[in-house]
C-alpha positions as semicolon CSV with decimal commas, in nm:
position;residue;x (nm);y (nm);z (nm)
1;X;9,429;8,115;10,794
2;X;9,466;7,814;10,530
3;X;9,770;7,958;10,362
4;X;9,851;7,872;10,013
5;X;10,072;7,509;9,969
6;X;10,410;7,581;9,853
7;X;10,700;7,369;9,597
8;X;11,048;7,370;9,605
9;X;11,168;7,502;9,254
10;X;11,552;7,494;9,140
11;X;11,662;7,769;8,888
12;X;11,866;7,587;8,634
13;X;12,027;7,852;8,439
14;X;12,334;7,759;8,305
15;X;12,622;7,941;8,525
16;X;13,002;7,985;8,427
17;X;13,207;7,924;8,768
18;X;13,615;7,926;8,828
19;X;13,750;7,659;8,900
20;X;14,049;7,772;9,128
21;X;14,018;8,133;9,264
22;X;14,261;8,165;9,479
23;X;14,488;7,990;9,205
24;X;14,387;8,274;8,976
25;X;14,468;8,560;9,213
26;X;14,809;8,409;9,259
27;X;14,834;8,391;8,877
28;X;14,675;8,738;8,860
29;X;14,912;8,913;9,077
30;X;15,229;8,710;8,947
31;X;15,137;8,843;8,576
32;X;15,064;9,151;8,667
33;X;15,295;9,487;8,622
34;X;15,280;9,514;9,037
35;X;15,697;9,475;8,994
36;X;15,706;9,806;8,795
37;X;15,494;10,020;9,082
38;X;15,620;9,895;9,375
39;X;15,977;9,923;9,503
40;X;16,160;9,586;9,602
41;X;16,077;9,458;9,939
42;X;15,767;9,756;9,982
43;X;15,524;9,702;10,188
44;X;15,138;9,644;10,021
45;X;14,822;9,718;10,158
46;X;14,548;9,485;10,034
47;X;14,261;9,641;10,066
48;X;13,926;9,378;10,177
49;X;13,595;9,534;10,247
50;X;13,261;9,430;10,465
51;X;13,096;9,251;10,144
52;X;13,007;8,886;10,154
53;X;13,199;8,785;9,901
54;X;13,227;8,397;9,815
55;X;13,562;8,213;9,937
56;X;13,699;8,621;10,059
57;X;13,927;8,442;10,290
58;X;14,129;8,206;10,062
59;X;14,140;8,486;9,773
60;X;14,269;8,764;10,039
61;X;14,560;8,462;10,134
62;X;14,643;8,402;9,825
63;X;14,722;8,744;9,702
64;X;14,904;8,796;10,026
65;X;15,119;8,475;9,998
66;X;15,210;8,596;9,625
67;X;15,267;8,906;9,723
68;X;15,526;8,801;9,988
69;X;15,655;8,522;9,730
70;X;15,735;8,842;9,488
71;X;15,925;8,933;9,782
72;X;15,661;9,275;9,881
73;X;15,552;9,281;10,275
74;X;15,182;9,278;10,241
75;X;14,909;9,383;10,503
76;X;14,538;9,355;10,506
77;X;14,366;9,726;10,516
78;X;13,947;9,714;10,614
79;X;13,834;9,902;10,311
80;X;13,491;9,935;10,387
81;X;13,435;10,296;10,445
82;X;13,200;10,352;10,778
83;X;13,067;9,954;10,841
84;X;13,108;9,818;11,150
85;X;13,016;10,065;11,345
86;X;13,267;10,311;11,162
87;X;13,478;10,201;11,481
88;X;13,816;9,953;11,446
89;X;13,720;9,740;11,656
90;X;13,383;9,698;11,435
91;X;13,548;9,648;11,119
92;X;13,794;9,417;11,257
93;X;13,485;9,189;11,353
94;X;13,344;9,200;11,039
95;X;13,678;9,107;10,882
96;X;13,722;8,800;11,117
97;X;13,351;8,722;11,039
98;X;13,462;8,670;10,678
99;X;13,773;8,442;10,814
100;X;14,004;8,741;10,745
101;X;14,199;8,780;11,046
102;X;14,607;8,815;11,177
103;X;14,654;8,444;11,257
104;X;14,463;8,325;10,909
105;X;14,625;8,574;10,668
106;X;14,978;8,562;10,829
107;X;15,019;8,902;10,791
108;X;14,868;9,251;10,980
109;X;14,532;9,298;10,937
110;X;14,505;9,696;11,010
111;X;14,140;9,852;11,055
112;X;14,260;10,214;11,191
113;X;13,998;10,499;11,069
114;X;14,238;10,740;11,077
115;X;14,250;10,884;10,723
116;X;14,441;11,193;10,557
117;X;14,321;11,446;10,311
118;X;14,479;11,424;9,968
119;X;14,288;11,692;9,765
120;X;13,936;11,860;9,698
121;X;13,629;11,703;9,512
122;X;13,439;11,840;9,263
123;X;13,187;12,008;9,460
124;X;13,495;12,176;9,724
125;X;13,491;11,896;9,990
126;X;13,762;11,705;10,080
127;X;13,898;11,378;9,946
128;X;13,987;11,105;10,263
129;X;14,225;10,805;10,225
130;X;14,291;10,544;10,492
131;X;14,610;10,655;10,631
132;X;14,763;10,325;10,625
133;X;14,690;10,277;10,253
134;X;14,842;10,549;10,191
135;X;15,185;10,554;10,377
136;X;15,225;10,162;10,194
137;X;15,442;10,141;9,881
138;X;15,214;9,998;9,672
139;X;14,774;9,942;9,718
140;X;14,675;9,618;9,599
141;X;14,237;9,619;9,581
142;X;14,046;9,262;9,639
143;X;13,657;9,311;9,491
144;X;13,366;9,207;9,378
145;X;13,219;9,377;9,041
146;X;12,803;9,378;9,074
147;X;12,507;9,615;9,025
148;X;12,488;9,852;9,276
149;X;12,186;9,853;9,542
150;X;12,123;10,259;9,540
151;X;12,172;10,357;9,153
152;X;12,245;10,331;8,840
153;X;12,579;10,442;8,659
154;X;12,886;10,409;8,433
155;X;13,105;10,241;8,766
156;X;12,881;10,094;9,033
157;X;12,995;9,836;9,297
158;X;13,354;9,775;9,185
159;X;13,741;9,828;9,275
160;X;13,665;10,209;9,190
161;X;13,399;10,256;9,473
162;X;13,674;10,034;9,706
163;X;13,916;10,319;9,651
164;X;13,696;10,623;9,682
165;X;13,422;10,483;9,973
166;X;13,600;10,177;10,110
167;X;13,934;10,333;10,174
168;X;13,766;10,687;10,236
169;X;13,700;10,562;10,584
170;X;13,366;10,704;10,735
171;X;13,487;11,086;10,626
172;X;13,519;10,954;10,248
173;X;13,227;10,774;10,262
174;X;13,026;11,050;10,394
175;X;13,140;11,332;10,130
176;X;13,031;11,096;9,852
177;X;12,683;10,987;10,015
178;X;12,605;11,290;10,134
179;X;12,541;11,414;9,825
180;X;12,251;11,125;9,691
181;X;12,271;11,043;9,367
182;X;12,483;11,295;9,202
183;X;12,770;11,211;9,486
184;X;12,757;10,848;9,346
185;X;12,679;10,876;8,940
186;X;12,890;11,192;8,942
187;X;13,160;11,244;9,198
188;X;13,259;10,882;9,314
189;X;13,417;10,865;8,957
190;X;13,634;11,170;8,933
191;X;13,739;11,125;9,321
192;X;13,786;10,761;9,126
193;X;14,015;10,925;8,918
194;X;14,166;11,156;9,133
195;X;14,319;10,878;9,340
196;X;14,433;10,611;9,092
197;X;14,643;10,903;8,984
198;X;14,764;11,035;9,321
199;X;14,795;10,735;9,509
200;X;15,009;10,376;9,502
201;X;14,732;10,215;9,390
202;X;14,923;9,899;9,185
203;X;14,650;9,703;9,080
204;X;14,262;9,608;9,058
205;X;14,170;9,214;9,126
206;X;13,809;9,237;9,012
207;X;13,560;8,983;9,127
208;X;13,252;8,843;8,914
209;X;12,966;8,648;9,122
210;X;12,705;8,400;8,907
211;X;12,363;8,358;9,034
212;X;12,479;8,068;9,240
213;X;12,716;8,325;9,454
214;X;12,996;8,140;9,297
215;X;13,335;8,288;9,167
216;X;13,236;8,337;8,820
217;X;13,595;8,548;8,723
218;X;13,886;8,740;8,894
219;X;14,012;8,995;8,676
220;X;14,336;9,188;8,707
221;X;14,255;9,569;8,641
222;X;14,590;9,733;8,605
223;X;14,564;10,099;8,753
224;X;14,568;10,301;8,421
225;X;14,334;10,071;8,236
226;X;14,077;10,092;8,566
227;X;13,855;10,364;8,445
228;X;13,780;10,186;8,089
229;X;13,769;9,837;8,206
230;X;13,527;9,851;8,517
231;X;13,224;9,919;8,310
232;X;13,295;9,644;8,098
233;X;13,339;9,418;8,377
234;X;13,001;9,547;8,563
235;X;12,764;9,482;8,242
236;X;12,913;9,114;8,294
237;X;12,808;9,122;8,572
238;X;12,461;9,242;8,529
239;X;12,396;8,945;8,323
240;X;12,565;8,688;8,564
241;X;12,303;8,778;8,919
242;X;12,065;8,605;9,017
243;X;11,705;8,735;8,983
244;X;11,360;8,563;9,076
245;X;11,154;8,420;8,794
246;X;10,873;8,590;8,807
247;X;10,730;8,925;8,743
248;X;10,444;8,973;8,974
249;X;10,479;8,843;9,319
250;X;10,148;8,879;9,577
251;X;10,398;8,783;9,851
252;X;10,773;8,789;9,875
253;X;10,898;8,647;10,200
254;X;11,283;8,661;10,259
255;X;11,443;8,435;10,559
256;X;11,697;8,699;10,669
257;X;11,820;9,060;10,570
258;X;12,198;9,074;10,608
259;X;12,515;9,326;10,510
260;X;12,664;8,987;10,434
261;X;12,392;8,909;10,157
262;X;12,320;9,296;9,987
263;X;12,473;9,621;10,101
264;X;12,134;9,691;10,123
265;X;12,031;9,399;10,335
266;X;11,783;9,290;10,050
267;X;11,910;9,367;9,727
268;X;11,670;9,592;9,501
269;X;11,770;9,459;9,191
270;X;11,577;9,100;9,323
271;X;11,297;9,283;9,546
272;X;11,239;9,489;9,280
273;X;11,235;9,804;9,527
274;X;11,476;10,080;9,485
275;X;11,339;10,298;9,771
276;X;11,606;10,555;9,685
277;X;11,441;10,982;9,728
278;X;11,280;11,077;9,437
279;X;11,329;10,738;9,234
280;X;11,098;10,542;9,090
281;X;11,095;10,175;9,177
282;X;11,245;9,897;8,922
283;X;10,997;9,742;8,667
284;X;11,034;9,395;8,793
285;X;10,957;9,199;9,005
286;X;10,633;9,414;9,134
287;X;10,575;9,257;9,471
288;X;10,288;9,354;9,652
289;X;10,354;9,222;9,976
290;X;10,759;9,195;10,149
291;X;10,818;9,028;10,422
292;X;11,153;9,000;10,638
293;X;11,169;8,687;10,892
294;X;11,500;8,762;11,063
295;X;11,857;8,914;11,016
296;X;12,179;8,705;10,999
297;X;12,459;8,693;11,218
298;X;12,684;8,785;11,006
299;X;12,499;9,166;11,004
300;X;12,610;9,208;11,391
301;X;12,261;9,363;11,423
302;X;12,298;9,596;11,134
303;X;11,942;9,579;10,992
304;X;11,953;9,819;10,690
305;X;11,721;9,765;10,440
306;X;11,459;9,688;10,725
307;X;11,259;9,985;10,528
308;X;11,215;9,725;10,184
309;X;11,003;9,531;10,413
310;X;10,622;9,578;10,483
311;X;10,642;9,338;10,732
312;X;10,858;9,216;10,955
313;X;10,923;9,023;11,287
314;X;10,936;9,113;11,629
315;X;11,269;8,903;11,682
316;X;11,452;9,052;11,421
317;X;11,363;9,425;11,544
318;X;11,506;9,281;11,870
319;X;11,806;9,201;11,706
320;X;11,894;9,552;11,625
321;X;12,268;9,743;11,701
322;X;12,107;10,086;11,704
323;X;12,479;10,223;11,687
324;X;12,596;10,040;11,360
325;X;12,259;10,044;11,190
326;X;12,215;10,449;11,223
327;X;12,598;10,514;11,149
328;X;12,501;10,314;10,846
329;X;12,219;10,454;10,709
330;X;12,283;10,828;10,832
331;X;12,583;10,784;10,585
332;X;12,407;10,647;10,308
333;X;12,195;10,960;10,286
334;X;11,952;10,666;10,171
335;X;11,669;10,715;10,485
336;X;11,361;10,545;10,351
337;X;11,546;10,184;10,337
338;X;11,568;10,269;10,722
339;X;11,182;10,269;10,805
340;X;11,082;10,064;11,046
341;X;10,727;9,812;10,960
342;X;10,473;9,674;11,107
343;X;10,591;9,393;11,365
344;X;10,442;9,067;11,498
345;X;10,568;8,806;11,730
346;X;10,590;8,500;11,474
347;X;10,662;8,427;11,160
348;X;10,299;8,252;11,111
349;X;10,168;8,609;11,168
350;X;10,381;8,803;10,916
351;X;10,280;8,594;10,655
352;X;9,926;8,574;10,770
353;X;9,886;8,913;10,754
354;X;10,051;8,933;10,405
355;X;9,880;8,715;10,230
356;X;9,568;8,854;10,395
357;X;9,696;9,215;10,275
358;X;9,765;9,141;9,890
359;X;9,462;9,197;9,737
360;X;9,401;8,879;9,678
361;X;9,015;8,686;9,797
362;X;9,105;8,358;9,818
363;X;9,464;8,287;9,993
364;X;9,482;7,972;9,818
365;X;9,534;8,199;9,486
366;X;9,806;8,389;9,623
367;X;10,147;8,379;9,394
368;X;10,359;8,313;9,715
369;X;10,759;8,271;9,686
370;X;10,982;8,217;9,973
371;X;11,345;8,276;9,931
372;X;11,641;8,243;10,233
373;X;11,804;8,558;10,161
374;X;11,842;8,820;9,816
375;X;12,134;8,594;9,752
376;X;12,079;8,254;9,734
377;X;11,866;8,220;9,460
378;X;11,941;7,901;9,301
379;X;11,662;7,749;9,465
380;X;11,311;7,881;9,605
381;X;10,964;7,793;9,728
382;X;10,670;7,891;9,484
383;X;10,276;7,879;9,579
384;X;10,060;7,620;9,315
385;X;9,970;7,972;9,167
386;X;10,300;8,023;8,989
387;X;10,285;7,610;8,832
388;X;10,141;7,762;8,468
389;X;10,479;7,983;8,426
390;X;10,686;7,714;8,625
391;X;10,592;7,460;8,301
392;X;10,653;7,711;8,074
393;X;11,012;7,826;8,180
394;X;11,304;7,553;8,028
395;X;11,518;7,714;8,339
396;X;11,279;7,636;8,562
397;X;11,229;7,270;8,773
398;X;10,986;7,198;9,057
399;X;11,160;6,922;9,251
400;X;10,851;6,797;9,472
401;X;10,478;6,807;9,524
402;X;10,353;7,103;9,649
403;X;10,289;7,100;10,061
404;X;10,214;7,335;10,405
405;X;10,452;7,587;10,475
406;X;10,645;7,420;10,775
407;X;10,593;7,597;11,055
408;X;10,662;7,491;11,395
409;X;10,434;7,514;11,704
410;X;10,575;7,831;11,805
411;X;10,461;7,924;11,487
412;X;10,822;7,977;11,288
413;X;10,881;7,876;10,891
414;X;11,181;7,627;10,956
415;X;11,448;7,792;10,723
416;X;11,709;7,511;10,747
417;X;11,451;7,250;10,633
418;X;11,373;7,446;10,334
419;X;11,745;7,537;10,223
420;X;11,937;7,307;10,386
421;X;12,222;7,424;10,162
422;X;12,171;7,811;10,243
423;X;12,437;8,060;10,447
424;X;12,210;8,018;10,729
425;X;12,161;7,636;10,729
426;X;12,571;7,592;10,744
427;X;12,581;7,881;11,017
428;X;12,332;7,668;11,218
429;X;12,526;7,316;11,133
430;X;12,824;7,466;11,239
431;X;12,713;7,623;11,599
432;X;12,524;7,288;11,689
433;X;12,865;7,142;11,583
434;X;13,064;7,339;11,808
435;X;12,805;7,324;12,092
436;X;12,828;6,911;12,085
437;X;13,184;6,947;12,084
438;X;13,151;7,153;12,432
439;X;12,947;6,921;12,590
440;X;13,186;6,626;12,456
């Protein structure tokens, strides 16, 4: 098939970024009222979860080594409710994937799933805390504020849902999935509530993301002022992500799904699909055709969200950790992001058959975008069909003349020459770094 030529096309919204985060959650911390909840020389759990979160590794140091200059003993507690395999060992890996291990955070890094039972929710089930959170003198919470992938709500992806799903463990995580979208718009926030006031929870550092998956702001939430702050924070947030251009998209193809990029794997609020029971999907973007070319490394073969797709690979199906990804999704109670589509060996066929799917008679009319991942947005590919609204959007610049699709002779789109700057372009810099250095 002659598949519609594509340009490169740089998003050039104006974007506020910090300059020094893990300055600001030293100053955060330091300014804080952590003195006045936390006995002298207590020990802190800082709570980091599974979420790709720009520069994680620096911020989580940084809190500890003000923590311990405040004279507290700090430790790192995986707050990321049943990732990883809902196993230690599993959420351990996903913390050292992030750079947050023992030997670079000088301190414990504890990923036990033991939790204990501190009360009853709403609905007669009971409430689960990581055990290790709990038996610390003081809980110190590092995350990021954002939209959340599955609904819509008063407290979404934020320090709250850290304390009720993260630190739930896979038990606390489960009672609040379990039941869909009242368990999350309904009892996440009084469980929310339940625990800032019956736990050491000392303080909030929320995180805000721009478009460009930059540190935007850190915010300290002290524990009282949590409930009325958050939503505040998460509207500013709404308005910081990234989004795609465009409204109507014939073909969307995305380079890799990841936990590292979306919770999701492919964030709705760019695909445009919720694929949630009984919910309609968003407004915008309406894509008629999603494809899915692979799954990053960072996802340890974790390929929720596989369901968004139409479309897919037969590589990244091959990729799969059955254990992780079913733990995962049989948790989420979200089971339609799990279905598996239609397969083919190359990445030359999935977007054949795409563009040949899309209702559209002529290929060469196709509004094609490619993007690396649901991220990574600052810059994408766009077919000639899109050039009208490209000219017509002041946020909008095509860099180049549009061209082929370059795709190799085993018949792959080569990701790292069309975002050399992406998550997976650095991954790939940095393994052919390390293999020279082994053959050296």
């Amino acid at each position: 098939m002659n598949l519609p030529e594509v340009a490169c096309v740089r998003q050039t919204v104006p974007q506020p970024e910090l300059a020094d985060p893990p300055g600001t959650v030293r100053e955060c911390i330091l300014e804080s009222r952590i003195r006045d909840r936390i006995p002298a020389g207590g020990s802190v759990a800082v709570g980091v979860g599974s979420r790709g979160i720009a520069g994680i590794a620096a911020m989580a140091r940084a809190a500890v080594d003000a923590l311990k200059e405040m004279g507290f003993r700090p430790f790192i507690v995986a707050a990321m409710g049943s990732h990883g395999g809902a196993t230690a060992d599993g959420q351990r890996a996903l913390l050292a994937g992030y750079g947050v291990t023992e030997e670079a955070m000088g301190v414990p890094v504890k990923t036990d799933m033991d939790s204990v039972i501190l009360g009853t929710n709403p609905v007669g089930l009971p409430i689960h805390f990581d055990r290790n959170a709990h038996q610390a003198d003081g809980i110190v919470l590092l995350n990021r504020v954002k939209p959340h992938t599955d609904f819509r709500a008063t407290y979404e992806s934020g320090v709250l849902k850290m304390m009720v799903i993260g630190l739930g463990k896979r038990e606390g995580a489960t009672q609040v999935h379990r039941l869909g979208l009242r368990g999350m718009q309904q009892v996440l926030p009084a469980v929310g509530k339940f625990l800032v006031e019956n736990t050491k929870f000392a303080l909030g550092l929320a995180i805000l993301e721009n478009a460009r998956d930059r540190t935007a702001e850190v915010v300290a939430v002290e524990p009282e002022a949590l409930l009325e702050t958050e939503p505040g924070l998460l509207e500013r947030a709404r308005g910081l992500m990234g989004r795609l251009p465009f409204d109507q998209i014939d073909v969307l193809i995305v380079g890799e799904l990841g936990k590292n990029y979306s919770g999701a794997g492919m964030d709705p609020n760019v695909i445009g699909r919720l694929m949630v029971e009984t919910q309609p999907d968003f407004d915008r973007p309406a894509v008629t055709r999603l494809c899915v070319l692979d799954v990053s490394d960072e996802s340890h073969g974790n390929i929720v969200g596989i369901g968004f797709a139409d479309l897919a690979t037969e590589r990244l199906l091959a990729k799969t950790d059955a254990d992780p990804f079913r733990i995962n999704v049989l948790t989420s109670c979200f089971l339609e992001r799990a279905r598996i589509p239609i397969a083919l060996p190359t990445d030359r066929q999935v977007i054949e058959a795409a563009v040949e799917t899309c209702w559209r008679l002529d290929p060469q009319a196709a509004r094609l975008v490619v993007i690396p991942n649901t991220l990574e947005l600052e810059t994408l590919w766009a077919s000639r069909a899109f050039e009208d609204e490209i000219r017509a959007n002041p946020h909008l610049e095509r860099l180049g003349e549009y061209r082929p699709l370059p795709l190799g002779p085993e018949g792959n789109l080569d990701q790292e020459l069309m975002f050399p700057h992406s998550t997976r372009s650095r991954r790939a810099a940095t393994g052919e770094r390390a293999e020279a250095a082994s053959r050296a």
